[in-house]
Gaussian input, Z-matrix of N, CA and C with variables (Angstrom, degrees):
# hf/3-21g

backbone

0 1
 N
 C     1     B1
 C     2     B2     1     A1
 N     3     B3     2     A2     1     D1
 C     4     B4     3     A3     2     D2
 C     5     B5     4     A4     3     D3
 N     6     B6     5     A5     4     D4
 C     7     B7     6     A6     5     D5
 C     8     B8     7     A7     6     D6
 N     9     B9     8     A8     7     D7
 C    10    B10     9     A9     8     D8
 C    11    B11    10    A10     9     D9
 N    12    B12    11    A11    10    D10
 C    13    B13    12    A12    11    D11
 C    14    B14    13    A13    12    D12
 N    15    B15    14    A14    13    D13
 C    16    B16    15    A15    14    D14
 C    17    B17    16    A16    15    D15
 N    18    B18    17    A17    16    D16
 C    19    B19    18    A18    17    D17
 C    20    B20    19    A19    18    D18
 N    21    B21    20    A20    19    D19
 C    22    B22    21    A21    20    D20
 C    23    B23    22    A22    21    D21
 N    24    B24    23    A23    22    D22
 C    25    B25    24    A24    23    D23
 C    26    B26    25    A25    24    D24
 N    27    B27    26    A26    25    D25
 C    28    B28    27    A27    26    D26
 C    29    B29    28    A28    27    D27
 N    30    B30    29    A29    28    D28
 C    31    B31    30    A30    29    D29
 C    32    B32    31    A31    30    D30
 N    33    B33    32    A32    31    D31
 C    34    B34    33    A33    32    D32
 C    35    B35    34    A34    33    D33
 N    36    B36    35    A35    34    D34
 C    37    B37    36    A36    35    D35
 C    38    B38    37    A37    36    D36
 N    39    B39    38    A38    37    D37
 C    40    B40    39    A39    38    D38
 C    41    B41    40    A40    39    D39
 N    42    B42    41    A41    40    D40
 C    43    B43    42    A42    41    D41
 C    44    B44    43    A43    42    D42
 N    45    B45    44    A44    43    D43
 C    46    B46    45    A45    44    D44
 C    47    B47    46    A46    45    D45
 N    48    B48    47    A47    46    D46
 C    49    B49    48    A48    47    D47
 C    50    B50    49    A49    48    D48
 N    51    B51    50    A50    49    D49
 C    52    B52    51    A51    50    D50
 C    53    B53    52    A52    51    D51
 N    54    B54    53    A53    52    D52
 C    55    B55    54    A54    53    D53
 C    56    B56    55    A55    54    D54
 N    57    B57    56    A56    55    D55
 C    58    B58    57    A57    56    D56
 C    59    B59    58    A58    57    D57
 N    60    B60    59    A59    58    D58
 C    61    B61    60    A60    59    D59
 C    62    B62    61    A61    60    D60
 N    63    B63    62    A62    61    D61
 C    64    B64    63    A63    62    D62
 C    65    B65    64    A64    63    D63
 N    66    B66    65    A65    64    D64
 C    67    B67    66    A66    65    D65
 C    68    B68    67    A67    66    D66
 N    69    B69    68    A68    67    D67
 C    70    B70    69    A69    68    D68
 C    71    B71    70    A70    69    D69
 N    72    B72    71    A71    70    D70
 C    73    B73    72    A72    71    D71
 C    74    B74    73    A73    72    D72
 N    75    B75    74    A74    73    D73
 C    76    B76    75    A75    74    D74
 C    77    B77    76    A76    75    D75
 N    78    B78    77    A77    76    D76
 C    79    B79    78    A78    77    D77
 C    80    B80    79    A79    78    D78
 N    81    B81    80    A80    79    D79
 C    82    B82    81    A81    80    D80
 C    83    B83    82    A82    81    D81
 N    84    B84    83    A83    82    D82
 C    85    B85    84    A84    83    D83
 C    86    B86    85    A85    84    D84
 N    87    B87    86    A86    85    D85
 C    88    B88    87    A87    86    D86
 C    89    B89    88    A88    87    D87
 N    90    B90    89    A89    88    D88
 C    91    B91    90    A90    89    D89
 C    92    B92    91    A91    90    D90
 N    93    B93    92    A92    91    D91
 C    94    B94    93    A93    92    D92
 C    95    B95    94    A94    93    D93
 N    96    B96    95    A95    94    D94
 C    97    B97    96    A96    95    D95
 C    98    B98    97    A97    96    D96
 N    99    B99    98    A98    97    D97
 C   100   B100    99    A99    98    D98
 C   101   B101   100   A100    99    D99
 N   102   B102   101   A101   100   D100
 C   103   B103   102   A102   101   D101
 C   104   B104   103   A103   102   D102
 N   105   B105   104   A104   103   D103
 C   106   B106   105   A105   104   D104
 C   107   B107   106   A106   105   D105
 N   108   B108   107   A107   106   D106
 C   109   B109   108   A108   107   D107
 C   110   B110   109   A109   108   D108
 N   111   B111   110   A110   109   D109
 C   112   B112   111   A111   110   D110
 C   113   B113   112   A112   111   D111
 N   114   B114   113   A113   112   D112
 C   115   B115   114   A114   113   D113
 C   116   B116   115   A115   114   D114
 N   117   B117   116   A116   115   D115
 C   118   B118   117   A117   116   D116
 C   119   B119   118   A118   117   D117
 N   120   B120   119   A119   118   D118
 C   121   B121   120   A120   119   D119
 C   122   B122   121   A121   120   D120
 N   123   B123   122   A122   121   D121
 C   124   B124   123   A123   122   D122
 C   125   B125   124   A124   123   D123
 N   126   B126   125   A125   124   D124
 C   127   B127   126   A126   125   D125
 C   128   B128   127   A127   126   D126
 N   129   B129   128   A128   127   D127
 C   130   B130   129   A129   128   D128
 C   131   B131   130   A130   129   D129
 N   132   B132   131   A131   130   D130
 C   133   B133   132   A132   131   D131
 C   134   B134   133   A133   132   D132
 N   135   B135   134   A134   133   D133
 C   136   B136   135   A135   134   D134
 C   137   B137   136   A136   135   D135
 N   138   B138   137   A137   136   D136
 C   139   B139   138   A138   137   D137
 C   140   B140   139   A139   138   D138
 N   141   B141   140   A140   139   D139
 C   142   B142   141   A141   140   D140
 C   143   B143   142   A142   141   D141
 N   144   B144   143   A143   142   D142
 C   145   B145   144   A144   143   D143
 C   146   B146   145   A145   144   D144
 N   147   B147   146   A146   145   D145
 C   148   B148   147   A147   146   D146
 C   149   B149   148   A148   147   D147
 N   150   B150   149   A149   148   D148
 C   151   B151   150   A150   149   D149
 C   152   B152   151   A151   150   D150
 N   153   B153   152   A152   151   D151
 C   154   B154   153   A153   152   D152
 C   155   B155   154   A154   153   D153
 N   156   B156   155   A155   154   D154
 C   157   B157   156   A156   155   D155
 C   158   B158   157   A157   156   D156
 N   159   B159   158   A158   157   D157
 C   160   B160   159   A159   158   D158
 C   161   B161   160   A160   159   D159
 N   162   B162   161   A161   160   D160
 C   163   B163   162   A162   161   D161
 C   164   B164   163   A163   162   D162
 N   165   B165   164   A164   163   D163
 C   166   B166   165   A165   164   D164
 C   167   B167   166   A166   165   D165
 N   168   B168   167   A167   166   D166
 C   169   B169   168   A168   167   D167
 C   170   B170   169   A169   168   D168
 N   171   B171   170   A170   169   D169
 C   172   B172   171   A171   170   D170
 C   173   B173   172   A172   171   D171
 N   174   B174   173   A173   172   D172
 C   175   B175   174   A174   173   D173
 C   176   B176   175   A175   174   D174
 N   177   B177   176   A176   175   D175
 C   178   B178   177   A177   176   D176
 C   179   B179   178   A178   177   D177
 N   180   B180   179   A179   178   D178
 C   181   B181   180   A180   179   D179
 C   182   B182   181   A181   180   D180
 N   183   B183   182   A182   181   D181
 C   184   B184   183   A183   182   D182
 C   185   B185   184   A184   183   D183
 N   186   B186   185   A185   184   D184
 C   187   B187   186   A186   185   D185
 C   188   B188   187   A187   186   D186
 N   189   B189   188   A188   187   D187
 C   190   B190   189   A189   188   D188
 C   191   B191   190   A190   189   D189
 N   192   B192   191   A191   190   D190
 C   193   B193   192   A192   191   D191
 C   194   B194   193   A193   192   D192
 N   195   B195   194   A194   193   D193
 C   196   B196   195   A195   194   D194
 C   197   B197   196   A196   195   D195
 N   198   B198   197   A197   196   D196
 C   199   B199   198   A198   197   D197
 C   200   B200   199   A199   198   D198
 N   201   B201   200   A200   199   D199
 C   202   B202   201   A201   200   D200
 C   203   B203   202   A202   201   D201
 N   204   B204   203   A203   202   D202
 C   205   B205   204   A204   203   D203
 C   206   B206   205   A205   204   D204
 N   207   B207   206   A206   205   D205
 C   208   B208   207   A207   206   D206
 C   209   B209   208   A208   207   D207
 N   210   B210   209   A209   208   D208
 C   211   B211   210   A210   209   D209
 C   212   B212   211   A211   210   D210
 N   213   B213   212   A212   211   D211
 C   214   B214   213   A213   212   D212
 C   215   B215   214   A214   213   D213
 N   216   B216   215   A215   214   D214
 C   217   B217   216   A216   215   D215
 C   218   B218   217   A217   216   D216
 N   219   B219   218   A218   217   D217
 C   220   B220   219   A219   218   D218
 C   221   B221   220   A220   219   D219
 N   222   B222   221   A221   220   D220
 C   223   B223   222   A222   221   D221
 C   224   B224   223   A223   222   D222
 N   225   B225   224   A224   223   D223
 C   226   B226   225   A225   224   D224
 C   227   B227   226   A226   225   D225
 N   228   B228   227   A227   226   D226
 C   229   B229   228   A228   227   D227
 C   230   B230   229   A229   228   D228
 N   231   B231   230   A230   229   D229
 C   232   B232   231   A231   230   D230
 C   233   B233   232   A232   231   D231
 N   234   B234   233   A233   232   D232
 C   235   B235   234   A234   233   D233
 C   236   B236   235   A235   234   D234
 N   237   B237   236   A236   235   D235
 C   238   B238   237   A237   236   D236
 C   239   B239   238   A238   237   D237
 N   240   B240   239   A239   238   D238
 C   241   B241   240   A240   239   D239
 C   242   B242   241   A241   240   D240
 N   243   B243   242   A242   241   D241
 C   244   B244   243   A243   242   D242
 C   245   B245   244   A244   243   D243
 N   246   B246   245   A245   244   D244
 C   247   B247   246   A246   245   D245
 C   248   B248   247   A247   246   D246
 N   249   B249   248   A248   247   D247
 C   250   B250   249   A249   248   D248
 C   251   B251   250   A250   249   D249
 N   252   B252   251   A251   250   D250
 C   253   B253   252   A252   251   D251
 C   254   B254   253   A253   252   D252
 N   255   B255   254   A254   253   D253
 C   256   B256   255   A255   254   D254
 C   257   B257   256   A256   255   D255

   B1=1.4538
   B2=1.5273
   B3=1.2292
   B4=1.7175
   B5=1.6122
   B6=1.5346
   B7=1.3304
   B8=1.3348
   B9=1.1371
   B10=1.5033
   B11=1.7132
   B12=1.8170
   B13=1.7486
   B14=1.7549
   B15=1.4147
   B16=1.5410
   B17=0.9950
   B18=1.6677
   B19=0.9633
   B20=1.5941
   B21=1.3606
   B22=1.6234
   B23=1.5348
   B24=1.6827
   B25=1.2763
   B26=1.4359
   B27=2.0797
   B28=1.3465
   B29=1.4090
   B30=1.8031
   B31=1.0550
   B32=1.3879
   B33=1.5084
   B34=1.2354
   B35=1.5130
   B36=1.4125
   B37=1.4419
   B38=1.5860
   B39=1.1733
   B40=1.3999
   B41=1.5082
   B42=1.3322
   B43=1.7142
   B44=1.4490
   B45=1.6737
   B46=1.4535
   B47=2.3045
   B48=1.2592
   B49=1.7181
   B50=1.7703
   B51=1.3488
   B52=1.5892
   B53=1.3598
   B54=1.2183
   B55=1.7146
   B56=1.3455
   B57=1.4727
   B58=1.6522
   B59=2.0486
   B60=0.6105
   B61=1.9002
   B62=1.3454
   B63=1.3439
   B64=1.6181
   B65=1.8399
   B66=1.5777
   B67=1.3142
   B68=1.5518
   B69=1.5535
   B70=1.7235
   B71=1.5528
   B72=1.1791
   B73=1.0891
   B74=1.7381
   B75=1.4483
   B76=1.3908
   B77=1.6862
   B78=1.1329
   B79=1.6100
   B80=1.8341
   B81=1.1997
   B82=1.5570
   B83=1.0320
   B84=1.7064
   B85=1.5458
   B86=1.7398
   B87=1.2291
   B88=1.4902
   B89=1.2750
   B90=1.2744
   B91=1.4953
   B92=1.6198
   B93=1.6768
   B94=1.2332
   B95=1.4777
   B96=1.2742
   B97=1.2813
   B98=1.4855
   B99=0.9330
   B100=1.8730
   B101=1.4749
   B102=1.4668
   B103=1.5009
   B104=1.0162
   B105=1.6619
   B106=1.6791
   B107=1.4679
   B108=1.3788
   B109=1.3167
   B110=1.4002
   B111=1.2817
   B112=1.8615
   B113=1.7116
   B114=1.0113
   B115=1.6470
   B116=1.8801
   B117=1.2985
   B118=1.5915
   B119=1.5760
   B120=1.3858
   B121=1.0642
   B122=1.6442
   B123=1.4049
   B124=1.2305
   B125=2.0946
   B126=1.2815
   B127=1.3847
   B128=1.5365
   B129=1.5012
   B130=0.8711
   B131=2.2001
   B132=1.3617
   B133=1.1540
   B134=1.8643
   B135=1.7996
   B136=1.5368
   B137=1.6829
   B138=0.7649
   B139=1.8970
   B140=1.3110
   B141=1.5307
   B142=1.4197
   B143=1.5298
   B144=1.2013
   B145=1.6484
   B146=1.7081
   B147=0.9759
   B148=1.7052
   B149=1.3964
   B150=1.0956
   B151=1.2145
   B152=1.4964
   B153=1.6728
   B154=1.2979
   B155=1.5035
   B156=1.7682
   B157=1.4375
   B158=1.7487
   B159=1.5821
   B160=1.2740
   B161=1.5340
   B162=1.4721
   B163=1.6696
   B164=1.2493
   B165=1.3394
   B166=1.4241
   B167=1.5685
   B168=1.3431
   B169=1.6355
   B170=1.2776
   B171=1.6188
   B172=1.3967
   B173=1.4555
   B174=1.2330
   B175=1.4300
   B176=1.6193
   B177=1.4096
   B178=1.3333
   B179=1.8708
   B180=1.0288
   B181=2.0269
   B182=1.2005
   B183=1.7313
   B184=1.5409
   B185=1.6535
   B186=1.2613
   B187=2.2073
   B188=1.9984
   B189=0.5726
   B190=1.7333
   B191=1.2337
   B192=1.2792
   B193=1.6684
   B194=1.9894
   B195=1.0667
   B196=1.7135
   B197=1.7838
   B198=1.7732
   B199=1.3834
   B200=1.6588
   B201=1.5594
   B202=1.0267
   B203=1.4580
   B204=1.5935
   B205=1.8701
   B206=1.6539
   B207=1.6489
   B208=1.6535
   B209=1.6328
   B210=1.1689
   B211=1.4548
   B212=1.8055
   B213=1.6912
   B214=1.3979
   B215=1.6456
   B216=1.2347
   B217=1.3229
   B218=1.9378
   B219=1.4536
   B220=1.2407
   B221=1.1983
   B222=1.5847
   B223=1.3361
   B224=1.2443
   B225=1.1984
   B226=1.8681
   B227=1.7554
   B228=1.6258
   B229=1.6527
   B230=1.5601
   B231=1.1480
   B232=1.1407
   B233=1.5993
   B234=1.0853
   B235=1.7608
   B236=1.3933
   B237=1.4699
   B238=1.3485
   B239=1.9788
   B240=1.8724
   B241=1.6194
   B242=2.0550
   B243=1.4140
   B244=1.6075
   B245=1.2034
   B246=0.8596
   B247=1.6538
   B248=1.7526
   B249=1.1120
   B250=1.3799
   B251=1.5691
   B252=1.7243
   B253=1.2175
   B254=1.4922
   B255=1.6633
   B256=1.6498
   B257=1.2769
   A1=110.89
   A2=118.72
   A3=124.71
   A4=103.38
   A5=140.05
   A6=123.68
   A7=120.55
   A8=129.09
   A9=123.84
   A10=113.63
   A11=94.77
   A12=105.02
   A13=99.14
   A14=115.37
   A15=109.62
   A16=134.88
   A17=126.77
   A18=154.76
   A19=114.34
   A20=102.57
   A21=106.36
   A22=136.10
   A23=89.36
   A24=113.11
   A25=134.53
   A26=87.35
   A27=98.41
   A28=108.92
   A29=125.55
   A30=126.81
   A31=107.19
   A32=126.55
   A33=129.09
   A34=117.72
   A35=99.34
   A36=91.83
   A37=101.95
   A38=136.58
   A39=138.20
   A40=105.59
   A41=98.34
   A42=118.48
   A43=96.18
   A44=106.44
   A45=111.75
   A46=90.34
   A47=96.26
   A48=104.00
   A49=106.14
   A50=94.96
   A51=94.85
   A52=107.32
   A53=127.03
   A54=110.98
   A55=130.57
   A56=107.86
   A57=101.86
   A58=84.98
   A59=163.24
   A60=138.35
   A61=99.46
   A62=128.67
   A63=109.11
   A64=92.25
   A65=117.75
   A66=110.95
   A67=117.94
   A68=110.98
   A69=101.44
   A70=102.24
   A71=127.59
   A72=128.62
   A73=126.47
   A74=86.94
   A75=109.68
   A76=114.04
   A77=104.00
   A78=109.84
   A79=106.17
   A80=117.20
   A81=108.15
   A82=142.65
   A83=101.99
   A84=127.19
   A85=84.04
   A86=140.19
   A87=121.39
   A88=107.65
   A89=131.51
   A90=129.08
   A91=104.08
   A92=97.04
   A93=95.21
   A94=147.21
   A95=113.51
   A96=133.94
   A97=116.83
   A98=128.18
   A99=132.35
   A100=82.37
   A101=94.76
   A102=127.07
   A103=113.40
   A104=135.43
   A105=120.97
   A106=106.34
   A107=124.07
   A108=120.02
   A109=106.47
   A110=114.73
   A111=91.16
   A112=73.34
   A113=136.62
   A114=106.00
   A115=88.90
   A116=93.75
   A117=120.94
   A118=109.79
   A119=115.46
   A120=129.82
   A121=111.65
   A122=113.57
   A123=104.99
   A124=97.63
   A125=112.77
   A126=108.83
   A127=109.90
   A128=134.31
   A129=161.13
   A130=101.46
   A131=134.65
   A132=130.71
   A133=112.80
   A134=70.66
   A135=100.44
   A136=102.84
   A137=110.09
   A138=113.82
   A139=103.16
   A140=120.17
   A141=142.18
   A142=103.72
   A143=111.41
   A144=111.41
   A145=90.73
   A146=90.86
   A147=122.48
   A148=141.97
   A149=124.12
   A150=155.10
   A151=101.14
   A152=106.11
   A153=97.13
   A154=84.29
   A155=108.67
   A156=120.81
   A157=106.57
   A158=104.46
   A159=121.95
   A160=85.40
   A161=97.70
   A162=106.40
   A163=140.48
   A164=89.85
   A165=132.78
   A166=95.93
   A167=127.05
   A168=102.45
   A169=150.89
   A170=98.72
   A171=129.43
   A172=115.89
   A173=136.54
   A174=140.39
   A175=107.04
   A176=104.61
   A177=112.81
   A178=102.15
   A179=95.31
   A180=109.64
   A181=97.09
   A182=119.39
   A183=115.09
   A184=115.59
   A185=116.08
   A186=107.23
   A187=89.55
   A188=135.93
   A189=112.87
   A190=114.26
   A191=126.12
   A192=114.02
   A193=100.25
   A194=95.52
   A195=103.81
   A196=111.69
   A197=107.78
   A198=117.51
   A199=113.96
   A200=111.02
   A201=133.91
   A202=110.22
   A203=115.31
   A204=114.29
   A205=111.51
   A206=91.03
   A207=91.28
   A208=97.62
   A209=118.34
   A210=123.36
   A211=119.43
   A212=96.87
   A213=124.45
   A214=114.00
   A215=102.81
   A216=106.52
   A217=104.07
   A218=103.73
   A219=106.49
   A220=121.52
   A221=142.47
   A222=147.68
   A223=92.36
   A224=133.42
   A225=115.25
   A226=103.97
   A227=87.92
   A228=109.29
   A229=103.44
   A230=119.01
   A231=121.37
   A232=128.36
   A233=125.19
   A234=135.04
   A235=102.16
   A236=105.20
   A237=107.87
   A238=102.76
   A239=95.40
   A240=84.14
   A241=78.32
   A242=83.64
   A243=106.67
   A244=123.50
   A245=123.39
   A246=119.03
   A247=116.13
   A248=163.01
   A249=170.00
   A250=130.59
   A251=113.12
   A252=103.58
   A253=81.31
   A254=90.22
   A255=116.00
   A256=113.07
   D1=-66.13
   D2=173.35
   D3=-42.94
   D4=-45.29
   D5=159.26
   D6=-52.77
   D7=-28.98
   D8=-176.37
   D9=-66.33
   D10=-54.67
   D11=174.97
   D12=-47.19
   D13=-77.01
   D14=-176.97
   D15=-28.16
   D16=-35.94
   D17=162.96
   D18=-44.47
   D19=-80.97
   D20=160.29
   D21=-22.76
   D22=-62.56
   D23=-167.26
   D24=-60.98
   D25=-41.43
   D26=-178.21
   D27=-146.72
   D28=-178.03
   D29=-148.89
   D30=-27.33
   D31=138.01
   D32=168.58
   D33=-87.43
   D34=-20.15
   D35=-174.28
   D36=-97.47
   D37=-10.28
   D38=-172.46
   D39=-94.70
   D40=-24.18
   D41=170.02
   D42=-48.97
   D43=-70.14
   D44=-131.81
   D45=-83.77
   D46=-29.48
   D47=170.72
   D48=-47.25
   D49=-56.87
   D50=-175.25
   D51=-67.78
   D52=-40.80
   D53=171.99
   D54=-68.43
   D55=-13.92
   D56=175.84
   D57=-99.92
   D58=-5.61
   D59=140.09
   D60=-48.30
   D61=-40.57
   D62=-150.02
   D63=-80.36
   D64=-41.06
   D65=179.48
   D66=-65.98
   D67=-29.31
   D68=176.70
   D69=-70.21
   D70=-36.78
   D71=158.25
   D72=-0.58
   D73=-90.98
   D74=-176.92
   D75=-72.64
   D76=-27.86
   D77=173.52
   D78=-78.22
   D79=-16.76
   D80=158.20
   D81=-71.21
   D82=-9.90
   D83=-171.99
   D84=-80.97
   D85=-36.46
   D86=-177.09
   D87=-121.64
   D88=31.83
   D89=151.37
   D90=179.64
   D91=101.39
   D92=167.09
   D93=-24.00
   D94=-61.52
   D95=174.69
   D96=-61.33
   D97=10.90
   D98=-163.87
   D99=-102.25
   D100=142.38
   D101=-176.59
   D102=-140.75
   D103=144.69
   D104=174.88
   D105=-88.55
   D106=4.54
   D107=174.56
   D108=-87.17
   D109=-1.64
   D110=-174.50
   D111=-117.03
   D112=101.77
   D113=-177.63
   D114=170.25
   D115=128.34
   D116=179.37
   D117=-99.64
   D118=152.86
   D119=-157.93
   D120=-157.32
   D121=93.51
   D122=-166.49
   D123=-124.65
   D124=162.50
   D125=171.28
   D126=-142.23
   D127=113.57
   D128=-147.37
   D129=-98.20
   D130=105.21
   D131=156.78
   D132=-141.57
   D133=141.84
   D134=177.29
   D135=-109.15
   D136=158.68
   D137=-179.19
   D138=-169.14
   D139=159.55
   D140=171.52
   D141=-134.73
   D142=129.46
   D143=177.98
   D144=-118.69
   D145=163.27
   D146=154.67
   D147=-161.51
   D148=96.66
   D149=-147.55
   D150=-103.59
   D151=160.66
   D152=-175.95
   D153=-124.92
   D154=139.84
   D155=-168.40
   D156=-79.45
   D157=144.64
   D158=-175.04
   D159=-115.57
   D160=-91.45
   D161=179.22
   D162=-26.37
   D163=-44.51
   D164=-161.85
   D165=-57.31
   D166=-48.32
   D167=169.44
   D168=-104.05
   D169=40.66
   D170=159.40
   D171=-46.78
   D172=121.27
   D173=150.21
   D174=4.07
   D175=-69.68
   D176=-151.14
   D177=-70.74
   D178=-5.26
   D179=-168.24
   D180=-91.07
   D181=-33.61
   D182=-145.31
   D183=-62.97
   D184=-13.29
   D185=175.63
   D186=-102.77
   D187=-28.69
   D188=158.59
   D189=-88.29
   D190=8.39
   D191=166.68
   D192=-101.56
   D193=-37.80
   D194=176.41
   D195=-46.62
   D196=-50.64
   D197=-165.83
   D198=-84.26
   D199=-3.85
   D200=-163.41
   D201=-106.95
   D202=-57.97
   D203=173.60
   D204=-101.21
   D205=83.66
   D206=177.96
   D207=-65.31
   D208=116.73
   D209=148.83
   D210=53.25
   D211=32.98
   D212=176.43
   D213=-140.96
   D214=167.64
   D215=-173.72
   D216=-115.21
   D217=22.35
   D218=162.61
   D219=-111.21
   D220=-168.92
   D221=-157.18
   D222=-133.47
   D223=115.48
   D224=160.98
   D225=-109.33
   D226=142.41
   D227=-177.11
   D228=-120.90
   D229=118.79
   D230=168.24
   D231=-115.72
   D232=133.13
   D233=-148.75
   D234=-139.22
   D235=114.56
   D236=159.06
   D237=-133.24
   D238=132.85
   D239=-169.47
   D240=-147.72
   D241=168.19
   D242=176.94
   D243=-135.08
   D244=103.44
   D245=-168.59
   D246=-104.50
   D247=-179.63
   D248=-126.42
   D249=119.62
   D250=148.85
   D251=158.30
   D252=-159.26
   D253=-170.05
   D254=178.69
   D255=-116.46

């Protein structure tokens, strides 16, 4: 939690510098040679939302609000994304 506030709060990029030392860090404790420069970093999410529609029953919404609240009075959003760098 206290990383998250810091995070927010302040430099983001000195944030995110200081957290990849603290992980090469600890990843040296079981193999010397590990570096975050040779080293990939990817984060994988799936999610289901459900929301309850405001917009959603606007005219202009109504064939994605139709295919969307089978036989509920909620909205479901579903997200699957992958993100990475080096």
């Amino acid at each position: 939690m206290d990383v998250l506030v810091i995070a927010l709060l302040g430099n983001q990029e000195g944030v995110l510098l200081r957290i990849s030392d603290v992980i090469e860090a600890n990843m040296k404790m079981q193999n010397e040679e590990f570096t975050m420069k040779e080293s990939y970093t990817y984060v994988k999410i799936d999610a289901t939302l459900e929301v309850k529609p405001i917009l959603m029953t606007l005219p202009f919404m109504a064939e994605e609000t139709e295919s969307n609240l089978p036989g509920s009075n909620w909205y479901t959003i579903k997200y699957n994304g992958m993100q990475g760098y080096n």
